[in-house]
Backbone bond lengths (Angstrom), bond angles and torsions (degrees), N, CA, C in turn:
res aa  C-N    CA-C-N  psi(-1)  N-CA   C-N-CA  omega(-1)  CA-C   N-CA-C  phi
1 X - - - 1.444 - - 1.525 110.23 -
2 X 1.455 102.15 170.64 1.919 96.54 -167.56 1.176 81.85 -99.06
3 X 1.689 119.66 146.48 1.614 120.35 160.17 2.056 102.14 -95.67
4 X 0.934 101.90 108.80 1.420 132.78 -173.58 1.741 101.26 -45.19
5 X 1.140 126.36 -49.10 1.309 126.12 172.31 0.998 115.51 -109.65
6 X 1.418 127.05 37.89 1.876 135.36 125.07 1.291 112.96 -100.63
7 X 1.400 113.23 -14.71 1.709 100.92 166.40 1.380 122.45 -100.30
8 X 1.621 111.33 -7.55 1.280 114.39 -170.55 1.852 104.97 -149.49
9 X 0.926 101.58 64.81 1.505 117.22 -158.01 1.828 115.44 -71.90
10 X 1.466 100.24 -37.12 1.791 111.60 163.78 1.423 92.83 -42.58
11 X 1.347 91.23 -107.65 1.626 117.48 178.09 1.567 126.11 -4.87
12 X 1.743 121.59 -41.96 0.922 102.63 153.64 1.785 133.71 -105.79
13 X 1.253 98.09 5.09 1.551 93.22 154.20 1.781 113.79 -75.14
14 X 0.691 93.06 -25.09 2.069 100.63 171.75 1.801 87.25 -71.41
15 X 0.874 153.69 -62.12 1.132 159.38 -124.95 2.068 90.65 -99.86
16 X 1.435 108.72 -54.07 1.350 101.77 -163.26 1.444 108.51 -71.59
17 X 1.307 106.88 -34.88 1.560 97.07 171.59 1.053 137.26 -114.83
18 X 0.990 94.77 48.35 1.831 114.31 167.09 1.308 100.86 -100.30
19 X 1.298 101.62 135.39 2.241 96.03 -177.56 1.312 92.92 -90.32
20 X 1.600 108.85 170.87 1.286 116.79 -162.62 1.478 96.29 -77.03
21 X 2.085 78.67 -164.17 1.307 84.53 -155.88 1.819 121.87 -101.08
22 X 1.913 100.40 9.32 1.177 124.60 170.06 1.557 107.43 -86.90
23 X 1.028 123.24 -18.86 1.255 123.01 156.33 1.612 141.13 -65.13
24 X 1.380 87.05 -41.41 1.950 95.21 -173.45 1.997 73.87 -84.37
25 X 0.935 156.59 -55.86 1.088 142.44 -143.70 1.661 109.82 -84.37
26 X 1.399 107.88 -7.82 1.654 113.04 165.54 1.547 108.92 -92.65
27 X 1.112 112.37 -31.96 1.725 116.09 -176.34 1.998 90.71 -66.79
28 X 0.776 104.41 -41.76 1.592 108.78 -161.93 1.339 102.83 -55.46
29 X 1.248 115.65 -69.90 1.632 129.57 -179.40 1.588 101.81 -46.07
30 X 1.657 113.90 -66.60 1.260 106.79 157.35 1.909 132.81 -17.46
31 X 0.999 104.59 -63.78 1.507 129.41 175.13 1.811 115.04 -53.17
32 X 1.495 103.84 -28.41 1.682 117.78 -166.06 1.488 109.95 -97.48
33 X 1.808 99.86 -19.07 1.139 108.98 178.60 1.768 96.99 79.68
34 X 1.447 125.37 12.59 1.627 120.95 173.07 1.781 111.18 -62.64
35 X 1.286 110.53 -45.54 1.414 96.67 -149.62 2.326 81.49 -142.72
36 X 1.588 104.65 153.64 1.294 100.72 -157.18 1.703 77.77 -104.03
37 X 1.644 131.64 174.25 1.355 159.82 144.58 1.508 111.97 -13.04
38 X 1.625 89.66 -48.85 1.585 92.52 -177.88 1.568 111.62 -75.54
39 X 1.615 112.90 -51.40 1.172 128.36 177.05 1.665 106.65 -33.26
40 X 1.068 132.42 -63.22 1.574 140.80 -170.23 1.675 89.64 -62.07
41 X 1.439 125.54 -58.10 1.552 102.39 -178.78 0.998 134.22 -53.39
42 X 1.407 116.76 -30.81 1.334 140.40 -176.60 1.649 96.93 -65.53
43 X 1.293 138.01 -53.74 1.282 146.22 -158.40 1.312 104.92 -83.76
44 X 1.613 129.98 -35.25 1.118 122.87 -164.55 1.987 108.34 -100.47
45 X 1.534 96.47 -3.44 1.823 108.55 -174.96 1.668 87.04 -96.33
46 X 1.148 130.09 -17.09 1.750 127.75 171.60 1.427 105.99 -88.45
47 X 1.345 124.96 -44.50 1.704 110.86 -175.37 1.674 92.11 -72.52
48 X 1.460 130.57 -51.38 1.152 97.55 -174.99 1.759 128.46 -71.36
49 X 1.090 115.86 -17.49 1.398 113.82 168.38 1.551 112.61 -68.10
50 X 1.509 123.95 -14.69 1.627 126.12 139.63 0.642 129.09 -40.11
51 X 1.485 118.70 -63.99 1.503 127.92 -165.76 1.510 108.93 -97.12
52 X 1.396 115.03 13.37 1.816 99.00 160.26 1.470 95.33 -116.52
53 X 1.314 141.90 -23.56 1.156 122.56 162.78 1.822 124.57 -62.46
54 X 1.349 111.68 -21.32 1.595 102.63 -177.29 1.890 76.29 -87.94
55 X 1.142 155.20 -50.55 1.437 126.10 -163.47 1.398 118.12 -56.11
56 X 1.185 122.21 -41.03 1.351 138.84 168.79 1.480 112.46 -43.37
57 X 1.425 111.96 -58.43 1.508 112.91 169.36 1.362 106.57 -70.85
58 X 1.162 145.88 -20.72 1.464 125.60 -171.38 1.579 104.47 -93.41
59 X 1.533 116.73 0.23 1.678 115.17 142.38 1.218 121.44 -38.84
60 X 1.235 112.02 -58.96 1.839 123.64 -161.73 1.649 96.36 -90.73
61 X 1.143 116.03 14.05 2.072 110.84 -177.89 1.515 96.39 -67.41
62 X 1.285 133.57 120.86 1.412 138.29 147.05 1.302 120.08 -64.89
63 X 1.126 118.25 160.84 1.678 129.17 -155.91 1.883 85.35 -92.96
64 X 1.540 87.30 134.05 1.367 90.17 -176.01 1.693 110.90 -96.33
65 X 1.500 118.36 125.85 1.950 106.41 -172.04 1.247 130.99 -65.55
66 X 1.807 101.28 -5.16 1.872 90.51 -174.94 1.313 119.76 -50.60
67 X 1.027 107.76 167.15 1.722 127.13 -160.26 1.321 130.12 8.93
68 X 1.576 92.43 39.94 1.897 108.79 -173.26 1.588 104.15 -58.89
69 X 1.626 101.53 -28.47 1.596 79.88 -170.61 1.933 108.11 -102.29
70 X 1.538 104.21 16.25 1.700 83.55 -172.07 2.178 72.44 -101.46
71 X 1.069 113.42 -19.92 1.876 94.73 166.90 1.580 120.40 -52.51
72 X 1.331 116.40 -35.51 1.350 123.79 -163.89 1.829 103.08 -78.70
73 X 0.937 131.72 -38.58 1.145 148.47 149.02 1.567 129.27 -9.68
74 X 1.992 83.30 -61.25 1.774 104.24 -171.04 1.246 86.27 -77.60
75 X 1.399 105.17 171.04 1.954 133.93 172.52 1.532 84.69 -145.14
76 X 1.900 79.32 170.68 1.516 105.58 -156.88 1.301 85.12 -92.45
77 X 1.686 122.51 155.11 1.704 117.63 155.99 1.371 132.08 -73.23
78 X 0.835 90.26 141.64 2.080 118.26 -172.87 1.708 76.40 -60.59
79 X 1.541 87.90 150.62 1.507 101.84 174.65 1.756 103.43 -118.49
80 X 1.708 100.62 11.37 1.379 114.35 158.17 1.602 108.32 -70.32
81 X 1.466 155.53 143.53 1.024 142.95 177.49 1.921 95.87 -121.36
């Protein structure tokens, strides 16, 4: 595999320290006076209380049967050609 910052080593030091991109876009709002310190905590303690409740449920996800039986059917390829 190519290691990406031995072949392109500028680019990703330009790349590593640049903070993301939830950041420059919180400083901003910050900056516009849109949304206050608290506001962003408030927003980001709700997406994550989203996103650990849908992981939690995608524990209990059951295997869904569509086209269980046109899978059973297929075979793997021969690496005979």
């Amino acid at each position: 595999m190519d290691e990406l910052s031995f072949t392109q080593p500028k680019m990703y030091k330009v790349i590593r320290n640049h903070p993301p991109a939830l950041t420059v876009y919180q400083n901003k709002l910050l900056e516009s006076a849109q949304v206050t310190k608290e506001d962003i905590e408030r927003i980001q303690n709700k997406v994550n209380s989203i996103l650990n409740e849908e992981l939690l449920a995608s524990k209990d996800y059951g295997k869904t049967r569509d086209f269980e039986e046109c899978w059973q059917i297929s075979h793997s390829p021969s690496r005979n050609f």
